[in-house]
N, C-alpha and C positions, 0 to 999 in steps of 0.2 A: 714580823718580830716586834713585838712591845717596847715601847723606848724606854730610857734610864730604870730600867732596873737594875738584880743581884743577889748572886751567890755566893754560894760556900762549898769549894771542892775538899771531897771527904772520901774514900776509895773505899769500897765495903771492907775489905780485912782490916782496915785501921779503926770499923766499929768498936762499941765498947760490947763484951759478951763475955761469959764462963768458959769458953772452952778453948782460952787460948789463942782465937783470931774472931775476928767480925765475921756474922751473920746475917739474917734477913728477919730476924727476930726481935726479942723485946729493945733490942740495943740499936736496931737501924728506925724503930718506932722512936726511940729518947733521940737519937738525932733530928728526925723530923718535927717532933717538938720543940725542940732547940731551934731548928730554921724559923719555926709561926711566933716562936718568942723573938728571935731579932730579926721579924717581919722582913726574911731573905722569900725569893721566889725560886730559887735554882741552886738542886743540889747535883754538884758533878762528878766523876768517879771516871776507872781507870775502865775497860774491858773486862766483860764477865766471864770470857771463855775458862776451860779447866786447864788450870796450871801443875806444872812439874818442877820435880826437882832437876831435870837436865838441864834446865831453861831459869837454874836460879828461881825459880816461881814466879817471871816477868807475868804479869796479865797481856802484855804484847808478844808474850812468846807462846800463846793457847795451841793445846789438841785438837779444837774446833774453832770455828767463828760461828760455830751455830749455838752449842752448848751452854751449858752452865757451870759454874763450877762448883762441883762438889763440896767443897772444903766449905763454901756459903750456907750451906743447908743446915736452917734449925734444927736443933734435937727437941729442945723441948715441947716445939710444935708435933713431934713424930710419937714423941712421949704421951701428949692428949691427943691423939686417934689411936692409940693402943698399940704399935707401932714396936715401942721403947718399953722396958721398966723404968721404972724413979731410977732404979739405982743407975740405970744407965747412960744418965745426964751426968752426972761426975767428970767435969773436966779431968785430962791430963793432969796429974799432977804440979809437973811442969811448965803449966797456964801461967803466963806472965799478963798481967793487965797492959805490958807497958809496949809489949813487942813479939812477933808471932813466931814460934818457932817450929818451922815448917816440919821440919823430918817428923815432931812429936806428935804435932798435931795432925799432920795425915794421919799418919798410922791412927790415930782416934779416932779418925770422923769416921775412917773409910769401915773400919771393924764396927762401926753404931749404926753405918749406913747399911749393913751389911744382913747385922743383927733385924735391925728394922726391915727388910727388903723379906728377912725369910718371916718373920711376923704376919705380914702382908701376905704372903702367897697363903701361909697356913691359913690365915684368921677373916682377910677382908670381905667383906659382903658383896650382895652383887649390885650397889650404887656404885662401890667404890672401884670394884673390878672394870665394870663401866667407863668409870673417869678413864681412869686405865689406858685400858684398850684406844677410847674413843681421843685420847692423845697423844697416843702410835699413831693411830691412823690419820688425823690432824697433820701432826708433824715427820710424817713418815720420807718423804723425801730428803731430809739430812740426816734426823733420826735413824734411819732403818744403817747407813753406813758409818754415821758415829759409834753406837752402840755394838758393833761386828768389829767398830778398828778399836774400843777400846776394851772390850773381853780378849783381844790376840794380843793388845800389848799385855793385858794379864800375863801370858802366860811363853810370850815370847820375848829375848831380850832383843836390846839396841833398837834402832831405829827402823821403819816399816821394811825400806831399802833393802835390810838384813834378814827379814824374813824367809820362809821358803818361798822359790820364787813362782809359785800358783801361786800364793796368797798375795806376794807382794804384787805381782801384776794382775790380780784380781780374775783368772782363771773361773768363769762361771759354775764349772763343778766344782770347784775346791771351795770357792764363797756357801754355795749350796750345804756342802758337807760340812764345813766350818760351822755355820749358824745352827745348824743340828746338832754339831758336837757339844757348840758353846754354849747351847740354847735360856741357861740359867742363866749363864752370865750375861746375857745379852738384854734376858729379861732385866737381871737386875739394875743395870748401867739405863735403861731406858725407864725402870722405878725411880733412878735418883734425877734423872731430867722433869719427870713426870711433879716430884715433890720441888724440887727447884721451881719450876714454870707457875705452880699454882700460889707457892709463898712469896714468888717476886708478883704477880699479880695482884697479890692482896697488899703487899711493901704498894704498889703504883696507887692502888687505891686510896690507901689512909696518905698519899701523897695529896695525889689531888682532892682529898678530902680538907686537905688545909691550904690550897691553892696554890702548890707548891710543884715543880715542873722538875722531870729527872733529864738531866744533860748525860748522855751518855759517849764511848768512843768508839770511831770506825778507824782502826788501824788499814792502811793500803797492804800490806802484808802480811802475811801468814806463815806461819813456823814449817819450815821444807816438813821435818815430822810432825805432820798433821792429818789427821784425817780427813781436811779438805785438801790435802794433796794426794793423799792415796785413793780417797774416792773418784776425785774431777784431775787426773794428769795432766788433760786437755787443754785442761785454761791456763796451765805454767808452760814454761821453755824449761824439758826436764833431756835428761841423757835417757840412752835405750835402759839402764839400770834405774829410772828415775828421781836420778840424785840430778839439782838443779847444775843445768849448764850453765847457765847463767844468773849470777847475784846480785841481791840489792847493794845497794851502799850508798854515800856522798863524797865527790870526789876533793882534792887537797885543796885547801885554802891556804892562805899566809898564815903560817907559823904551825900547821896542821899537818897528818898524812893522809888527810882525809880516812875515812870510815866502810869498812867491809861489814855488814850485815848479815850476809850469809842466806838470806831468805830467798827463794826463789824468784825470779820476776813473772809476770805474768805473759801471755801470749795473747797478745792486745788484737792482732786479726784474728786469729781466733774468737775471740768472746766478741767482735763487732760481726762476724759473721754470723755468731749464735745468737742476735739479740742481748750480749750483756747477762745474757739468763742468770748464770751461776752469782754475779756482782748482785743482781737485783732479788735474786732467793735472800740474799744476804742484809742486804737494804733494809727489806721487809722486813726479817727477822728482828730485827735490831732495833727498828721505831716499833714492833711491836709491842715491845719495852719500856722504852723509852718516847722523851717528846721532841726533843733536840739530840744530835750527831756531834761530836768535835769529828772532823775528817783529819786524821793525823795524817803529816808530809804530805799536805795540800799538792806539793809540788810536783808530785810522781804522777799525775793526772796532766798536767801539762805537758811533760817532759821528764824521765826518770834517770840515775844514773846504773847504768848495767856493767858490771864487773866479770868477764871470764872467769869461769870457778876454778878455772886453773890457775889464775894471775896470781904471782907475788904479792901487789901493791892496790891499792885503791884507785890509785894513779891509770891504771891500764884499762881501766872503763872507758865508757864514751856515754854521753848523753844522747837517749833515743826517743822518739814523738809520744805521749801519753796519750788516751784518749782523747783528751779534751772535751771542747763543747757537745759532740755526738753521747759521750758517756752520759751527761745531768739533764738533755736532751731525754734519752730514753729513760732516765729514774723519775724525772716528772712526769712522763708519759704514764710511767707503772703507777704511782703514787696517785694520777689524778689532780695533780695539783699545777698553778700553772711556775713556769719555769725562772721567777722572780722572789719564788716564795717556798722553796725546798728548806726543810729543817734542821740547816749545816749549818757552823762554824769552822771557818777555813785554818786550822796549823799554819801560818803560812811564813813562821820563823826560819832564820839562815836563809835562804836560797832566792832572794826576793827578787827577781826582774818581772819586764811588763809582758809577760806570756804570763806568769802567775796572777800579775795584780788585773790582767785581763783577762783569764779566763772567772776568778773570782768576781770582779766585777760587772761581768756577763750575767750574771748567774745573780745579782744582790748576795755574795753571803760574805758576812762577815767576814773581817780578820782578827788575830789575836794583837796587842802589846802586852811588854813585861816590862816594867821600871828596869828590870833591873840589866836589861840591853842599854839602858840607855847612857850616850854622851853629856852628864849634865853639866859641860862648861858648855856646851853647844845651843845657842837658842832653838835651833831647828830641828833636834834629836828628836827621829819619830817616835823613840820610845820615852821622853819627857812627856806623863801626865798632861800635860796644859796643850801638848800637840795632837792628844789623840784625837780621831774623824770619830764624827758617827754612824758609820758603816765599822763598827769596831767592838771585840770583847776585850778587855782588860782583865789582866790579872796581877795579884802584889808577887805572887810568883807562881809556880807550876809542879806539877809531880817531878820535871825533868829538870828544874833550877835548885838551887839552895835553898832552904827560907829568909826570910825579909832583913831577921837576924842577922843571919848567918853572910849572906851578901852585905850587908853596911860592915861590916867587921872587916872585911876584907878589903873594900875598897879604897886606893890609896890616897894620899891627902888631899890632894888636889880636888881627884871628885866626889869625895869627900868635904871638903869645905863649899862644892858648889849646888851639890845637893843641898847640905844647909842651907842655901843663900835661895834657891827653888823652891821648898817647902816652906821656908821659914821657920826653921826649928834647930832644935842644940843638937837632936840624936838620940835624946834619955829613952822616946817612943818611941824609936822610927816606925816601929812596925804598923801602930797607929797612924802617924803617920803618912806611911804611903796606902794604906787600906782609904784613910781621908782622899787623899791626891786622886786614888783611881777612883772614888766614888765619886769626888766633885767632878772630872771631867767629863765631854763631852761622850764618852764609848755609850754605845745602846744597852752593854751589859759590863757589871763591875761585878770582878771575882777575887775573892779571897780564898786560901787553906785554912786550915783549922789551926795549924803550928801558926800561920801569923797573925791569926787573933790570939793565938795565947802566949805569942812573943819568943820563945822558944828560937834556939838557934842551929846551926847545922847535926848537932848532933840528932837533930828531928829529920833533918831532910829524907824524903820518901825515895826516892832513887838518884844516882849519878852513874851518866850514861857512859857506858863502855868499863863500865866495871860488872864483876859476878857476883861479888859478896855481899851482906847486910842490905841489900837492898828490900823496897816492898814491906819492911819490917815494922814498921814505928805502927803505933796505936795510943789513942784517946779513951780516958775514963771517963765516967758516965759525969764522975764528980767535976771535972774540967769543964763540962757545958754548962756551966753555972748561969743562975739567972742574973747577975751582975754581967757576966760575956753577953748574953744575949742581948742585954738591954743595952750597951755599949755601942753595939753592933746596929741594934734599932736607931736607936739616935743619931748616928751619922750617917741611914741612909736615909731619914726623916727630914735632918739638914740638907743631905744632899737632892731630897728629892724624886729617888728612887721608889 
C-alpha cells in the first residue's frame, strides 16, 4: 500500500444527480473531477448491494452481497442506447438535491427500469443480446439465485422464511417451476444487474483514468432476508424454518446494553470445510470493483459475539473463535497475492484486544483512527493525531460517527479546551482543522467526508447506529464541489505531503 496518501469518503446515493439520489452517472463523473482537482487518490463509499425499505435502506443491510443496487442505475445513460424516451428522464417531482427520499424514488427508478427492460427485450440487437447473455453466463453462480429470490419477493410478501415452504427451502421442482413462471421477471432483474455491472465498469475506468483508486466495503454480515441466505443456508447456523438460531451483536460495555444485530452468524466449520468457497465468491466479487476493501467489524474474524435468537438481552451471548489466520490464508491463496499484501483495511474500532491487533498485524493491514474517539487531555490517546502508526487509515470522521462539526459542538469543556491546546487553534475551523491534523500525521492513508470539507454539522451526519429513521439520507450538490473546495483540499495535502 502507498505511503501518505488521501481521500474523500462520498457514498454513491449522496451523489449529486436529477432523479432524486446519486448515481453512476454524469454526477459520480463531477465527483471524480472534484478528487483530480484537490489531488485526493481515494474515493470511499458505503456497500453496493440492493437496498430496502424494511432495512431503512441501510447499504449494510443488502438483498445480496453480490448485486448492485438498483436505485444507482443511470437513466440517462438507458435514454442514449434507446432504452428510455427523453421524457422519461424526468425526475420525481419530489427530487430534493439535498436528501434522498427513498419510498419516491424507488417507486421511480424501478417503473424506468422497467419501462427500459421491456425496450430491450423488444428492440435490442444481437451485439447487445450478446452482452446479455454472455453476463448471465459470466456471473451466473450468484446471478442465476439473486435474480429467482428477487422476482418471488415481487410477488410474495414478508421475508423469504414466509414463503411457501418448497420455495422457501428451495425444493428443486418448485425452483424449476418458479423460474418458468417468473421467467420475465427474472429476465429483467438480471437486465438491471447486467446495466448496473457495465456503468460501474466504465465509473472504475474514468477512475483510474485520473489516478484515482475506489475504496470500497466488506461488511462481515449479511441481512437474515437475503438472498445469500436463502440461496447458501449452509454457511449460516439457521433453525429447521431457516430463521437464524443464532445472532450477531456486541456484547455490554460500561454504561451500554450492548447491541443485538439480528443477522445471522455464520457456520465457521462449515465454510473451513468447504474451502471458504461462498466467503471468497464474495471476495472476488467485490475487488472486482473495487481496489481496496474496508473489512467492517474486523473483529468478528478473530472472535465474534453470538446471541441466542431467543435471548432477552445482548448480555446472554458469549464470545466464540472466528476464523482467523486460516480465513486471509486462503483469500491470498485465491487472489494470488502473497499474504502481507491483501487489499484490506481493518474496521477495527471498539473491540480492541491482541487477538485483533494480531491477527491484523499478521496479515500487514491496516487499521482505522477517528479524532473524534480520542482522550485529548491524555498524551498517549491512540486516537490523538500526533499518535497515529503508520500501519494506519485515518479519518476526521466516518459514515458511523457525527461530522467534525458536529462532534466539536458537543464536546464538553475540558476536552474542549485541550483539543484547542493539541491543534493549536480557537475552533472557528475545526473542521479544517482536524482534516490538517489527520493529514499531517503519520497514518499511511488520510481520509476525509464531504460534510467535513464543507463544515457542515450534525444535521449532515450520514447514519447513527441503532436508529431507523433519516438515516443514509443527506446529499451534495454538484455546486458545493467548488474549485475554491478542491483547491483547499489540494493545498494541505501538498503541505502535508500526501
Amino acid at each position: 500500500m502507498p505511503r501518505r496518501t488521501s481521500g474523500v469518503f462520498l457514498h454513491l446515493t449522496s451523489l449529486p444527480g436529477p432523479d432524486g439520489i446519486g448515481d453512476l452517472g454524469a454526477g459520480a463523473e463531477a465527483f471524480l473531477d472534484f478528487l483530480d482537482r484537490a489531488d485526493q487518490r481515494y474515493w470511499q463509499f458505503c456497500p453496493l448491494g440492493p437496498t430496502s425499505g424494511v432495512y431503512g435502506h441501510s447499504p449494510y443491510a443488502a438483498d445480496s452481497a453480490f448485486a448492485g443496487n438498483p436505485l444507482l442505475v443511470d437513466l440517462r445513460d438507458l435514454a442514449e442506447r434507446g432504452y428510455l424516451d427523453e421524457s422519461d428522464r424526468d425526475g420525481p417531482d419530489s427530487a430534493d438535491p439535498d436528501a434522498v427520499a427513498y419510498d419516491d424514488v424507488a417507486a421511480f427508478k424501478r417503473d424506468r427500469l422497467r419501462r427500459a427492460h421491456e425496450r430491450f427485450a423488444a428492440t435490442a440487437d444481437g451485439d447487445e443480446r450478446a452482452a446479455f447473455e454472455a453476463f448471465r453466463e459470466r456471473e451466473a453462480s450468484w446471478l442465476s439465485d439473486y435474480t429467482l429470490f428477487a422476482a418471488l419477493k415481487d410477488v410474495h410478501d414478508g421475508a423469504w422464511t414466509d414463503w411457501p415452504a418448497d420455495l422457501a427451502h428451495r425444493d428443486a421442482d418448485a425452483l424449476a417451476e418458479a423460474r418458468e413462471r417468473h421467467a420475465e421477471a427474472v429476465e429483467y432483474h438480471a437486465f438491471v444487474q447486467w446495466v448496473f455491472d457495465e456503468q460501474w465498469q466504465r465509473l472504475r475506468e474514468a477512475a483510474t483514468e485520473r489516478g484515482i483508486e475506489l475504496v470500497g466495503d466488506l461488511p462481515l454480515y449479511v441481512a437474515a432476508d437475503s438472498a445469500d441466505v436463502w440461496a447458501s443456508p449452509e454457511t449460516f447456523e439457521l433453525d429447521e424454518e431457516g430463521r437464524p438460531a443464532v445472532v450477531a451483536g456486541v456484547p455490554p460495555n460500561p454504561g451500554d446494553d450492548g447491541q443485538r444485530w439480528g443477522n445471522p452468524v455464520y457456520d465457521w466449520g462449515h465454510l473451513r470445510e468447504t474451502g471458504y468457497g461462498w466467503w471468497l465468491d464474495r471476495v472476488r466479487r467485490l475487488l472486482s470493483r473495487v481496489d481496496l476493501a474496508r473489512i467492517d467489524h474486523f473483529k468478528g474474524f478473530d472472535e465474534f459475539w453470538a446471541i441466542p435468537a431467543d435471548a432477552d438481552s445482548p448480555a446472554a451471548g458469549e464470545w466464540r473463535e472466528g476464523p482467523g489466520a486460516d480465513f486471509f490464508e486462503a483469500v491470498a491463496d485465491d487472489l494470488g497475492l502473497p499474504a502481507d499484501d491483501l487489499p484490506f483495511i481493518a474496521e477495527d474500532l471498539g473491540f480492541i484486544d491482541e487477538g485483533v491487533v494480531a491477527l491484523r498485524d499478521r496479515f500487514s493491514i491496516p487499521g482505522m483512527r477517528v479524532p473524534q474517539y480520542a482522550d485529548w487531555c491524555s498524551e498517549d490517546s491512540r486516537d490523538k493525531p500526533v499518535n497515529y502508526p503508520r500501519d494506519a487509515v485515518a479519518y476526521t470522521s466516518t459514515h458511523d460517527t457525527d461530522t467534525a462539526v458536529g462532534y466539536y459542538e458537543t464536546l464538553g469543556d475540558e476536552q474542549r479546551d485541550c483539543l484547542h491546546y493539541a491543534l493549536a487553534t480557537d475552533g472557528s475551523e475545526i473542521h479544517w482543522d482536524l482534516v490538517e491534523a489527520v493529514w499531517d500525521s503519520e497514518a499511511t492513508i488520510a481520509m476525509t467526508t464531504v460534510q467535513d470539507l464543507l463544515g457542515l454539522g450534525s444535521e449532515a451526519r450520514f447514519n447513527t447506529p441503532g436508529t431507523a429513521e433519516g438515516n443514509w439520507r443527506w446529499r451534495v450538490t454538484e455546486a458545493a464541489l467548488s474549485d475554491d473546495l478542491a483547491t483547499e483540499l489540494a493545498g494541505i495535502t501538498t503541505a502535508t505531503l500526501r
